[in-house]
Structure formats: structure tokens, C-alpha cells
C-alpha positions in Angstrom: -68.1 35.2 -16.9 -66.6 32.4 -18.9 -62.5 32.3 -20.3 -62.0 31.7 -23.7 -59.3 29.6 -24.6 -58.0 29.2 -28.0 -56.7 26.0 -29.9 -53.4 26.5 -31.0 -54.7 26.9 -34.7 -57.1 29.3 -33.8 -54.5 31.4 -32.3 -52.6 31.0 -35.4 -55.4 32.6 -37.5 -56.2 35.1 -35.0 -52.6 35.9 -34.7 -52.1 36.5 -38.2 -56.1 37.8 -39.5 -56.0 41.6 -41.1 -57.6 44.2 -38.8 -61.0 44.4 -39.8 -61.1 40.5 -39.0 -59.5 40.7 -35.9 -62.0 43.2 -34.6 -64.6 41.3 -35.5 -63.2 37.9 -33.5 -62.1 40.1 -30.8 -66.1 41.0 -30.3 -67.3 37.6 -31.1 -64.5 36.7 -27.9 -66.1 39.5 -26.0 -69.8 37.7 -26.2 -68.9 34.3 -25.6 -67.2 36.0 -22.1 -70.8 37.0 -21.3 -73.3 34.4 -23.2 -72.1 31.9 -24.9 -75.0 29.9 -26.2 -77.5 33.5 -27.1 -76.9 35.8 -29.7 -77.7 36.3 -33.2 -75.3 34.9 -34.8 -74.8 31.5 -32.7 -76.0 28.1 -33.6 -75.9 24.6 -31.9 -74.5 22.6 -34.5 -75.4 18.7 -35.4 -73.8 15.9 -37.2 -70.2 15.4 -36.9 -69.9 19.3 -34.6 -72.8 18.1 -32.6 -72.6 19.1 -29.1 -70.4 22.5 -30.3 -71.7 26.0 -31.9 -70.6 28.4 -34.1 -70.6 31.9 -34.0 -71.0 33.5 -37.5 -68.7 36.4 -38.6 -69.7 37.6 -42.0 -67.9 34.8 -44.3 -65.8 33.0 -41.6 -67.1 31.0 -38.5 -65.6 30.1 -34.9 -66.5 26.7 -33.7 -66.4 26.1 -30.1 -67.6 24.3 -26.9 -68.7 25.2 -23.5 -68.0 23.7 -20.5 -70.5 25.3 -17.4 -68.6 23.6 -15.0 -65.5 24.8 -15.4 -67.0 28.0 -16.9 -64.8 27.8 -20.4 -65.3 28.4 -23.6 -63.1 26.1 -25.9 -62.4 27.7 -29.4 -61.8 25.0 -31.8 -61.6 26.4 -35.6 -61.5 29.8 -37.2 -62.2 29.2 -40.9 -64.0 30.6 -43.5 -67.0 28.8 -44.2 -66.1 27.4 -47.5 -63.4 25.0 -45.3 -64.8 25.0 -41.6 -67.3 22.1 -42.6 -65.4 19.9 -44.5 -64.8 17.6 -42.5 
């Protein structure tokens, strides 16, 4: 199984997201414990994220890396997908 660690604005979000959005990050934190690079709803990103993925949630996104070695999951950015990309 792989840890998840969280950036310290990713914390912030999840720290202050409503319930219904906290469930849903809680289970996306679940699968990338288990698989991080196979599910539905996870892509390998290219241009400026190349090299991370994303895991969709309805209208927001969690951008992340893995690293097999050390068995982590590095979560980068919670943001909706109107602001995730911008940059």
C-alpha cells in the first residue's frame, strides 16, 4: 500500500471542504492507498503536469505524483477544475 501525503495547501482545502466534498477526497485518498495509476477517473497528465495524474471528483481535481520507490503518493493541488490548470 502507498501513503498519501498532502501539500500543505491541499490540507488546507481538505481541512476546510463541506462534507459531501470531503467524502468524496477521503475515497479518492482511499484508492490512491491501493492503485494509484488505475481507476476510472485517473489520468496521466502532459504539458506543464507531465509526469503527475489527476484523479477527477465531479467538478474538482487532485493532482499528484507517485513515487514506487518510496511507495508515496504526493498530493499536490485540490482545485476545482476551472483554476487547477491555469497555470
Amino acid at each position: 500500500m502507498y501513503e498519501v501525503i498532502l501539500s500543505p495547501e491541499a490540507t488546507d482545502l481538505y481541512a476546510r471542504a463541506d462534507r459531501p466534498l470531503a467524502r468524496k477526497i477521503a475515497r479518492c485518498f482511499a484508492q490512491l492507498e491501493r492503485q494509484p495509476r488505475r481507476h476510472n477517473n485517473i489520468k496521466r497528465l502532459t504539458g506543464a503536469f507531465a509526469g503527475h495524474f489527476r484523479y477527477r471528483l465531479g467538478d474538482w481535481r487532485v493532482i499528484y505524483s507517485v513515487d514506487d520507490a518510496g511507495q508515496r503518493v504526493s498530493v499536490l493541488v485540490i482545485a476545482h477544475r476551472s483554476e487547477v490548470y491555469l497555470d
